[in-house]
N, C-alpha and C positions, 0 to 999 in steps of 0.2 A: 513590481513584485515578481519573483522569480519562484516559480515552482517546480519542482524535482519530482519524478516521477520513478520510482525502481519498480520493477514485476517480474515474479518468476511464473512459469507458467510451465502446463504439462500438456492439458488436451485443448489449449486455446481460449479456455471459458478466463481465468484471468487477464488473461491478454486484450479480450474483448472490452474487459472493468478499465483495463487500464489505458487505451485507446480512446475510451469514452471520457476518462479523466482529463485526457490529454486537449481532447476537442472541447469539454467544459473551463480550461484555466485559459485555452486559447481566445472562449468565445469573449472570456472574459476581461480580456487583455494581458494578460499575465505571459510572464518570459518561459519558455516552459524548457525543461533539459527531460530527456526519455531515456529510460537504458533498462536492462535486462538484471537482472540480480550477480550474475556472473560475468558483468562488463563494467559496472556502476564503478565511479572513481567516487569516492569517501569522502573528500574534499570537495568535490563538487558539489554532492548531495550536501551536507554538513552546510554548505555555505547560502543554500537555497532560503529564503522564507517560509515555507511552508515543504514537510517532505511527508508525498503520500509513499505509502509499501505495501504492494500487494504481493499474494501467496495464493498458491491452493493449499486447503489440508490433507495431509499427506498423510501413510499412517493410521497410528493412533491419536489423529488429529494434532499433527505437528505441521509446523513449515517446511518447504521444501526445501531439499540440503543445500541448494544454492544460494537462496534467501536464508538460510538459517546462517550460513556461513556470511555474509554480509550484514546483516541484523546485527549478531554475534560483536562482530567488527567496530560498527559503530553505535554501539548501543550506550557506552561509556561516555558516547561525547553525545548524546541528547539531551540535555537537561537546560532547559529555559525555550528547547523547540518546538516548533508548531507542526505536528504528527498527525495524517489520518492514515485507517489501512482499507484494505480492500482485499476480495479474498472471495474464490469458490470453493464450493465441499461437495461430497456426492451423499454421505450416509450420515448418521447421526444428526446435529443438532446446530452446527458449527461450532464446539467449543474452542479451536485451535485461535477463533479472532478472539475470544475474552481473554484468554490464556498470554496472547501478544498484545490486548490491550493493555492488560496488568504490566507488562514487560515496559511498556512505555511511557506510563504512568512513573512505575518502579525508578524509571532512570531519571525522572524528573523534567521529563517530555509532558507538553499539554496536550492529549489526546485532541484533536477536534472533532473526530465522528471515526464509524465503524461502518461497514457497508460488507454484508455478504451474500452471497450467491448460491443456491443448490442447483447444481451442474450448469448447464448456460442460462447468462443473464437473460431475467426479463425487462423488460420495459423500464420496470420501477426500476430495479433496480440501477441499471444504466443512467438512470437521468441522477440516480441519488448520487452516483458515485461524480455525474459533472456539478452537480452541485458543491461535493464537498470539497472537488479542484478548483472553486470559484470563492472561497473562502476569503 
């Protein structure tokens, strides 16, 4: 089973979620692809079994424009795929991950979990997010 890992990050705290990801689908035996939101090949991701996306929110609780501009991209061709996200916020509530859950849903992508973060991961958090790359 091959899993695809995209992440944008800003102060690292993403970065951490998605590293953590990376070493849950590993532990799990799973073929794993990594990249950046600003390097991710479309067809790679697109061709994975399961594709996690992580973000911080940015803003007024948006993605960041790199991730938004890859999302964006392939958002059309998600439908029947197996999606989870992952994602830091500093203030508010984390709206920005229900906001891109809907987006995922919307395209006919099966959500399989949500995982967020206020500023660096804890513990929980970390483990939740190898869990959901071990899906």
């Amino acid at each position: 089973m091959k899993v695809s890992i995209v992440y944008a990050t800003t102060t690292g705290n993403t970065e951490a979620l998605a590293n953590a990801a990376s070493e849950g689908a590993k532990a799990a035996g799973r073929e794993v692809s990594f990249s950046t939101a600003d390097s991710a090949d479309s067809a790679e991701v697109l061709s994975a079994d399961l594709i996690l996306l992580g973000s911080p929110a940015m803003g007024a609780e948006q993605l960041e424009d790199s991730m938004e501009t890859f999302f964006s991209g392939i958002e059309s061709s998600l439908s029947g795929k197996k999606v989870g996200l992952f994602g830091s916020y500093d203030w508010g509530g984390g709206q920005w991950i229900s906001d891109w859950s809907d987006r995922v849903t919307g395209a006919g992508a099966t959500l399989v979990g949500a995982v967020k973060a206020q500023l660096t991961p804890d513990a929980a958090a970390l483990e939740e997010v190898k869990k959901l790359a071990a899906i």
